[in-house]
C-alpha positions as CSV (number, residue, x, y, z in Angstrom):
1,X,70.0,2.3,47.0
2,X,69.5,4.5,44.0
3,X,68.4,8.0,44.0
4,X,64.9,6.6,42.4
5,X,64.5,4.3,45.1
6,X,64.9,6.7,47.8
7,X,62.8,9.3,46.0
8,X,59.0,8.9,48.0
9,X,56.3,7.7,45.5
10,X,52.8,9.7,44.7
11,X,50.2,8.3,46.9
12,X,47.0,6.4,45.0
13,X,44.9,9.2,45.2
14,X,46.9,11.8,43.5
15,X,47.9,9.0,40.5
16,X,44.2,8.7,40.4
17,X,43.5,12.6,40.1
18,X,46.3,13.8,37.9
19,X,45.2,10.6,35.4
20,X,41.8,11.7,35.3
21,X,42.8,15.5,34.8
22,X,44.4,14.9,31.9
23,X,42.0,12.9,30.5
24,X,39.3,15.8,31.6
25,X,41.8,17.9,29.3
26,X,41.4,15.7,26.4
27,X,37.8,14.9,26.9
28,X,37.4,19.1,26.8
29,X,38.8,19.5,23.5
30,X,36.7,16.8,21.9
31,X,33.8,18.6,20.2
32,X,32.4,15.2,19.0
33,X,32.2,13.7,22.4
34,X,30.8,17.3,23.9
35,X,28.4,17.0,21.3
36,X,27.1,14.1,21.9
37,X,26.5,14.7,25.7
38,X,24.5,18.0,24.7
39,X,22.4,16.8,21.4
40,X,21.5,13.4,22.7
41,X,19.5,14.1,25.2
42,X,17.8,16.8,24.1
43,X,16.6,14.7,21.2
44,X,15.6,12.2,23.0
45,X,13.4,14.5,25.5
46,X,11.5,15.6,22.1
47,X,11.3,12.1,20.6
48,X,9.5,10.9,23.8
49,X,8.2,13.6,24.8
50,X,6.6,15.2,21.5
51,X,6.8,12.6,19.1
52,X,5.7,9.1,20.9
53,X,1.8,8.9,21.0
54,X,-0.5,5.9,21.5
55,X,-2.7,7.9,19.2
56,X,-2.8,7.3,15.5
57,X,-2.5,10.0,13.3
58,X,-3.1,10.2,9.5
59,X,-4.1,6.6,9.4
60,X,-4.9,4.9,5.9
61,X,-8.1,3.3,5.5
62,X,-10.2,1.9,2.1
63,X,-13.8,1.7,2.0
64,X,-16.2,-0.7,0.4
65,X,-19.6,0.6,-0.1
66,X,-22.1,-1.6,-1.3
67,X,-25.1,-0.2,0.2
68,X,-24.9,4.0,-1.3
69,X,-27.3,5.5,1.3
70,X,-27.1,8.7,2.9
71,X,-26.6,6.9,6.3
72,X,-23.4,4.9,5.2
73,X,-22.2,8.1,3.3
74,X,-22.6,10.0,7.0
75,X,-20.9,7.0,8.5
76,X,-18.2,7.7,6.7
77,X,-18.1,11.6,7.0
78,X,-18.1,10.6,10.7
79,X,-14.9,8.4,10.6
80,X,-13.2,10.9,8.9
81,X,-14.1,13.9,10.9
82,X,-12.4,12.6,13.8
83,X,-9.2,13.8,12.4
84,X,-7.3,10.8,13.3
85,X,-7.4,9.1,9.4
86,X,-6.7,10.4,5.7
87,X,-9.4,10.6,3.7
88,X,-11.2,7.1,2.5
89,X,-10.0,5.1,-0.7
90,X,-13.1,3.7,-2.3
91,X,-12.7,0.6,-3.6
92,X,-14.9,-1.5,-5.5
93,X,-14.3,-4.8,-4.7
94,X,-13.6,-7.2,-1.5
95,X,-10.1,-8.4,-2.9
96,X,-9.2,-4.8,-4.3
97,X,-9.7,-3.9,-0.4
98,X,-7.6,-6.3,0.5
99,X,-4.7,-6.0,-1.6
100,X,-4.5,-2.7,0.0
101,X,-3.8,-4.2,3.3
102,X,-2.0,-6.5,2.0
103,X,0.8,-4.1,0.4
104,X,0.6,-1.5,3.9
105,X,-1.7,1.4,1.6
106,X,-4.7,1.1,4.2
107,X,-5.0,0.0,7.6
108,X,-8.7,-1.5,7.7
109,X,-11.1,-1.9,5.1
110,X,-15.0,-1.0,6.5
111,X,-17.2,-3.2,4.5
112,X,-20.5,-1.6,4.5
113,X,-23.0,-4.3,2.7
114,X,-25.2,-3.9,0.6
115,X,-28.7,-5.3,3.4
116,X,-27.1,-1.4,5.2
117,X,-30.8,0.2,4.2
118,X,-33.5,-2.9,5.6
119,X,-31.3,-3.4,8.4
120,X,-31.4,0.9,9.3
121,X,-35.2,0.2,8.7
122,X,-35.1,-2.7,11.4
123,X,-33.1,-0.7,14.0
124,X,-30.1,-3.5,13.3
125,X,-27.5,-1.8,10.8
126,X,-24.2,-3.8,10.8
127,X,-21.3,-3.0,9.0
128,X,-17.4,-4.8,8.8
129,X,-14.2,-3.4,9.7
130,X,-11.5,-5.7,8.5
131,X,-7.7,-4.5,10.4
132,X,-4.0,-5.0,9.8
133,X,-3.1,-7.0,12.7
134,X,0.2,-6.4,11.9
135,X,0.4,-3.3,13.6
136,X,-1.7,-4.3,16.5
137,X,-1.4,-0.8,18.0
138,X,-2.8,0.7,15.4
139,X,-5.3,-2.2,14.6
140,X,-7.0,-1.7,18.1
141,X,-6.7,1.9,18.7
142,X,-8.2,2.8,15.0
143,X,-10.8,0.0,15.8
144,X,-11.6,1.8,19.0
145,X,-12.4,5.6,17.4
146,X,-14.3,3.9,15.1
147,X,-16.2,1.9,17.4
148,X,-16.7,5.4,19.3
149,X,-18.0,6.9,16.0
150,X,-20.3,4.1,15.2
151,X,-21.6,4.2,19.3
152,X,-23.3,7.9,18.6
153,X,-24.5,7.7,15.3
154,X,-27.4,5.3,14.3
155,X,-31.4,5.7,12.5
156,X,-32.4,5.4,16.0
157,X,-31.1,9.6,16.3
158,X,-34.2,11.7,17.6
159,X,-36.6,8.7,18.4
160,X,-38.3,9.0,22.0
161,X,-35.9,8.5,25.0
162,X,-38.3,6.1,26.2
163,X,-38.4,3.6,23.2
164,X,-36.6,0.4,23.8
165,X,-33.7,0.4,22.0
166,X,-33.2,-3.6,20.2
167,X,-30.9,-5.7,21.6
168,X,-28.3,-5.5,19.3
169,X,-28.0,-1.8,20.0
170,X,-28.0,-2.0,24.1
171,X,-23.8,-2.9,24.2
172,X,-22.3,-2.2,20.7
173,X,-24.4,1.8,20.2
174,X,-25.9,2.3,17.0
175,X,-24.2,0.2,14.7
176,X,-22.7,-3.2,15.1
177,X,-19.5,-3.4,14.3
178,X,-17.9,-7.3,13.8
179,X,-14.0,-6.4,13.7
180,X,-11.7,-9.4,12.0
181,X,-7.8,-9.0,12.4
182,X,-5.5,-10.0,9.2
183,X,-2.1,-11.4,9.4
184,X,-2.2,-11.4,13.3
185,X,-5.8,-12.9,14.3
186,X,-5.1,-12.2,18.1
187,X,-3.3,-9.2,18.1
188,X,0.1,-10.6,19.4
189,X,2.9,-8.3,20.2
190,X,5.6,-11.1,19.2
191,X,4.7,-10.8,15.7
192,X,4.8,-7.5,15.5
193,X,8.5,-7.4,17.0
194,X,9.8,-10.2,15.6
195,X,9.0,-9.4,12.2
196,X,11.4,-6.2,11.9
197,X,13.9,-8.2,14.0
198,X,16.1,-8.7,10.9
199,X,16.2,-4.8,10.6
200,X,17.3,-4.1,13.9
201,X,20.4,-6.7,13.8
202,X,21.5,-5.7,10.4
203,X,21.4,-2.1,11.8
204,X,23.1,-2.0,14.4
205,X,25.6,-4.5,12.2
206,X,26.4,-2.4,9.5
207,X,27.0,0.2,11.3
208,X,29.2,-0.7,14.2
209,X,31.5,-2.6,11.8
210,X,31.9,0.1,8.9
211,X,31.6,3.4,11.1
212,X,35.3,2.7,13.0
213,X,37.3,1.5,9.6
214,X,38.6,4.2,8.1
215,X,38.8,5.6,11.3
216,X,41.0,2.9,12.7
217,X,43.0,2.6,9.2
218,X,44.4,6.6,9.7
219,X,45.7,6.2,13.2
220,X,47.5,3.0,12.6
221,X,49.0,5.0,9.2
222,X,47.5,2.6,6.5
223,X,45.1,4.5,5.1
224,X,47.6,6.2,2.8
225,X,49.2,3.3,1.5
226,X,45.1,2.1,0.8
227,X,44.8,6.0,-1.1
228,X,48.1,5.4,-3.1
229,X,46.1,2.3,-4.9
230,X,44.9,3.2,-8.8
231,X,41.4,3.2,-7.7
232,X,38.9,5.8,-7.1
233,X,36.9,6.1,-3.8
234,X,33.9,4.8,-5.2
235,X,35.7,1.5,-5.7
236,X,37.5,1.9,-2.3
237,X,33.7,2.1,-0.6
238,X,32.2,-0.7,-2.7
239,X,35.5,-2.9,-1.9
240,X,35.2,-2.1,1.7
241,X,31.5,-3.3,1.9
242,X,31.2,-6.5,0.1
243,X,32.8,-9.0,2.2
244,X,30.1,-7.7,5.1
245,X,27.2,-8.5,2.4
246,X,27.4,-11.5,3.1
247,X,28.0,-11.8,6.4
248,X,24.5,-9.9,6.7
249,X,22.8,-12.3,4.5
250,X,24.2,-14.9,7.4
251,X,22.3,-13.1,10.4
252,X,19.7,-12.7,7.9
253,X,19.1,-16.4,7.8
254,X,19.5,-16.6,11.6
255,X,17.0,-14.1,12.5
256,X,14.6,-16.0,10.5
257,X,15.3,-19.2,11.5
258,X,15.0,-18.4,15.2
259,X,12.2,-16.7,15.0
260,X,10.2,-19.4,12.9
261,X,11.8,-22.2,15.1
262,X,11.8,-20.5,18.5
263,X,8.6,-18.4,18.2
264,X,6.4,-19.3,15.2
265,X,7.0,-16.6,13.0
266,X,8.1,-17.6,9.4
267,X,8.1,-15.4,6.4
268,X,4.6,-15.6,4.8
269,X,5.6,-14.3,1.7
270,X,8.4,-14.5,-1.2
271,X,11.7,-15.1,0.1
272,X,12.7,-14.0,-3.3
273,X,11.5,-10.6,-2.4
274,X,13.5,-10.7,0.8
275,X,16.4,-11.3,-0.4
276,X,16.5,-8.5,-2.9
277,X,15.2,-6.4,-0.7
278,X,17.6,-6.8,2.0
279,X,20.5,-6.2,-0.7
280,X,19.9,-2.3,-1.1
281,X,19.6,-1.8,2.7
282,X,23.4,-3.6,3.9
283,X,24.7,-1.1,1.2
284,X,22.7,1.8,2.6
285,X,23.0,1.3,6.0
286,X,26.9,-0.2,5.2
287,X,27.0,2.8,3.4
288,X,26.0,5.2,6.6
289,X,28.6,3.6,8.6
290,X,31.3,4.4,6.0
291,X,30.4,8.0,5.9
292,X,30.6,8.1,9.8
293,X,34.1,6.8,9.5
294,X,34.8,9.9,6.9
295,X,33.8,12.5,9.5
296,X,35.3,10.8,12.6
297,X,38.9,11.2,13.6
298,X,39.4,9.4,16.4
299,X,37.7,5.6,17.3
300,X,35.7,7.2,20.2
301,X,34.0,10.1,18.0
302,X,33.3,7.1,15.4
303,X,31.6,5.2,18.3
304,X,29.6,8.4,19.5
305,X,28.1,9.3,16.1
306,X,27.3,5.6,15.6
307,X,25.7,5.0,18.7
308,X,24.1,9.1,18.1
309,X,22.6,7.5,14.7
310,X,21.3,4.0,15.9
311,X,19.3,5.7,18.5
312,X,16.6,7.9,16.2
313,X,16.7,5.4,13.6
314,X,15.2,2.9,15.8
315,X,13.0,5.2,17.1
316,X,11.6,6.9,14.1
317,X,11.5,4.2,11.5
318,X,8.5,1.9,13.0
319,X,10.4,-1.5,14.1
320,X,9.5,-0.8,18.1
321,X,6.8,1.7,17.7
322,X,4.4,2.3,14.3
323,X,5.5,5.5,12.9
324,X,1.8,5.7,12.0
325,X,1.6,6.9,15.3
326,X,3.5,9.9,15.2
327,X,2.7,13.4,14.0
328,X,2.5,14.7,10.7
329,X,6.1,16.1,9.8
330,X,8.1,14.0,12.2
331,X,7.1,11.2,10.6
332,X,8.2,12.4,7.7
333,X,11.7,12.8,9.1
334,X,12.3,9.1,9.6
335,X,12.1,8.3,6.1
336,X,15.7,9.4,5.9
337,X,16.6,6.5,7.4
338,X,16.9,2.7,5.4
339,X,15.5,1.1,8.3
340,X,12.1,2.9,7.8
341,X,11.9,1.4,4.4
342,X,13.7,-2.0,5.2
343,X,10.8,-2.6,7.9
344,X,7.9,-1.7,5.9
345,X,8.9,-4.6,3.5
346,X,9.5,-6.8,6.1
347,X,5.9,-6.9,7.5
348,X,4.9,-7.0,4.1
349,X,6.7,-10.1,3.1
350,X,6.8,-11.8,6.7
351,X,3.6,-10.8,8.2
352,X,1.2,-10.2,5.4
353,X,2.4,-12.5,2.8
354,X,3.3,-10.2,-0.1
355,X,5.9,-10.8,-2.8
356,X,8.1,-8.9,-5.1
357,X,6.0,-6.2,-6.6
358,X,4.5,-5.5,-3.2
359,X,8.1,-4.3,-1.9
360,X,9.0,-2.3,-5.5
361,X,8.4,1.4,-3.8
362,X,10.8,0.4,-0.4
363,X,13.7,-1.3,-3.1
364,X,13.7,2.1,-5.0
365,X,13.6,4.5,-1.4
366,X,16.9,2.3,-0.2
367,X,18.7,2.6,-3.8
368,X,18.2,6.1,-3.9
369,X,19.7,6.5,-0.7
370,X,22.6,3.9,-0.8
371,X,23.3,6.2,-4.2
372,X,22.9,9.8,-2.1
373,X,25.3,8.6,0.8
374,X,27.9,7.1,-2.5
375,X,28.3,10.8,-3.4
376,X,28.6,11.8,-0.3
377,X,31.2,9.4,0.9
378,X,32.9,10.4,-2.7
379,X,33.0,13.6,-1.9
380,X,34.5,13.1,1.3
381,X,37.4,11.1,0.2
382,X,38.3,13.4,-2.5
383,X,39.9,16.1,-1.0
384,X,42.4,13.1,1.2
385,X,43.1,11.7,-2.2
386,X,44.5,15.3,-2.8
C-alpha cells in the first residue's frame, strides 16, 4: 500500500467547506457580482415602490367641440383640472381625432356635439368619449376620472334639492357619457400583452446572445487573433451582429404567427412597417449586448449586467405596464431603452392598424440610439486594438 493510500482522506464536510471558501474568496473580489447584489434591489424597491401606479399621469387626450358653449368649454376646464391629463388638442374634425389615436398622440377623443346647448336646456346633455383600447388600463382608468368629472358638473348646478332630477341624470350624474373602445372593443388584457410580445423575445434575444461574445472570445485567447484582422471595430461590431439579424426576423415571424393562430391577434397594420421597424431595434438592442461584452471580463459579470439591463427595460418601457402610468421624469428615463420605442410601434401597427409613416418618430429614436451605443462600443475597442 502506498503512502497516498494510507494517508486518511478529508471527510465530506470539510471538501464542502474549503470549496465553498474559496469560491467566497473569488465571489469577494468580484465588484460586478457585489454590484449587482447591492443595485438590483434597491432599484427594484423604487421601481415598485415609487414608480408603478394604477394612476395615469400626463395622459394625452384631443377634443372635438362642435357645440362652443360656456358649459362644454367648463367641461373641459374640468377634465383638465384634475391634473391627471396634458392639456387638450382641439381638433376639428371626427377623422383628424382619430388619426390621433390611431398614431398613440391622444388617448380618447371627447366628442362634444353640436345638440350640447338644447340638450343643457332639456336637463339631458350627452357628450362622447371615444378610448384607445389598446392600453386598457389607461382606457378605463382615464374613462373613470372623467366619468367622475362629468358626475359633479351639469345645468342642473344650484337648482332646488327637491326638483326631480330626469332620468337620464339619476345613474350616469350630470352628463351622460356613452364610452366606445378602439382597437380592443372589450378591453382584453391578451391584446394588450400579446402585442409587444415580439419586443420582449427579441430583448431578451439580443441581449443574452451578444452580451457573453467578446467576453467568452478573451478567455479562450481568440480575441486577439479577431483584433489582428485589417478591420476596424466598427466593422468587427457590424460583422458580429448580422448573422443574429436574421435569426430575429425568424422569432419575429413566430411571435406573430402564434399569437394570430393561437390567440387571435394578427397585425392590423403594414407589415411593411414592421419589418423596417424591427430592423433598427436588433441592431440597438444587438448593439447593447455588444457593449456589455466590452465592459465585462469574465462570463458571470456578462450574465449579471445582462440580466441587471433586462430587468428595468421591461419595466420602464410599457410592454407589461403603460409607461403612461408612471410619473413625470421617470418616464422620461425609459426612453433610453429601444424597447420603449420598439413597443410603441408595435401597438401602432398590430393593435391600431397604422402603417409606415405612423411609426417614422420610433424608426428615428432606435437609429439614433443603435448610432450612440456604435460610438460607444468604438470607443471601447480602441484602446484593445492598442
Amino acid at each position: 500500500m502506498s503512502e497516498l493510500e494510507g494517508e486518511p482522506r478529508p471527510g465530506f464536510v470539510s471538501n464542502v467547506l474549503a470549496l465553498a471558501y474559496r469560491e467566497a474568496a473569488v465571489m469577494r473580489h468580484d465588484k460586478a457580482f457585489l454590484g449587482m447584489v447591492l443595485f438590483q434591489p434597491i432599484i427594484m424597491l423604487l421601481l415598485m415602490g415609487f414608480v408603478l401606479s394604477n394612476e395615469p399621469w400626463g395622459v394625452r387626450w384631443a377634443v372635438l367641440d362642435r357645440s362652443d358653449t360656456a358649459f362644454s368649454r367648463r367641461l373641459v376646464a374640468e377634465i383638465s383640472a384634475t391634473g391627471r391629463f396634458e392639456p387638450p388638442r382641439m381638433v376639428r374634425s371626427y377623422d383628424e381625432g382619430r388619426a390621433l389615436v390611431r398614431r398613440g398622440d391622444a388617448k380618447l377623443l371627447v366628442v362634444i356635439p353640436a345638440e350640447l346647448r338644447r340638450d343643457v336646456e332639456r336637463g339631458t346633455p350627452q357628450v362622447q368619449i371615444l378610448l384607445d383600447g389598446s392600453d386598457p388600463l389607461i382606457a378605463s382608468r382615464a374613462g373613470g376620472i372623467v366619468r367622475g368629472v362629468a358626475a359633479r358638473i351639469g345645468p342642473r348646478e344650484g337648482a332646488p334639492s327637491h326638483a326631480p332630477a330626469p332620468a337620464a341624470l339619476r345613474d350616469d350624474g350630470a352628463v351622460v357619457l356613452r364610452q366606445r373602445f378602439w382597437f380592443n372593443a372589450t378591453l382584453e388584457d391578451r391584446s394588450f400583452f400579446l402585442a409587444a410580445l415580439a419586443g420582449m423575445l427579441l430583448t431578451n434575444l439580443c441581449l443574452s446572445v451578444t452580451s457573453g461574445g467578446l467576453v467568452s472570445e478573451r478567455e479562450n485567447g481568440t480575441f486577439e487573433q479577431t483584433l489582428s484582422l485589417p478591420t476596424r471595430p466598427i466593422e468587427i461590431v457590424l460583422g458580429k451582429l448580422l448573422p443574429y439579424v436574421a435569426v430575429c426576423y425568424v422569432v419575429l415571424t413566430i411571435a406573430l404567427l402564434g399569437s394570430g393562430l393561437g390567440f387571435g391577434v394578427w397585425p392590423q397594420g403594414s407589415i411593411l412597417g414592421l419589418a423596417v421597424l424591427t430592423l433598427p431595434f436588433v441592431l440597438a438592442s444587438l448593439s447593447i449586448g455588444v457593449l456589455i461584452s466590452t465592459i465585462a471580463r469574465t462570463t458571470s459579470q456578462a450574465v449579471f449586467l445582462t440580466t441587471f439591463s433586462i430587468l428595468p427595460s421591461m419595466v420602464l418601457s410599457g410592454v407589461l405596464f403603460p409607461y403612461q402610468l408612471m410619473p413625470p421624469g421617470v418616464r422620461e428615463v425609459g426612453a433610453i431603452f429601444p424597447l420603449r420605442w420598439y413597443q410603441i410601434g408595435l401597438r401602432r401597427l398590430v393593435s391600431r392598424g397604422g402603417d409606415l409613416t405612423d411609426v417614422v418618430v420610433p424608426i428615428l429614436a432606435l437609429s439614433l440610439i443603435f448610432g450612440v451605443l456604435l460610438v460607444l462600443i468604438a470607443r471601447r475597442l480602441r484602446p484593445r486594438l492598442a
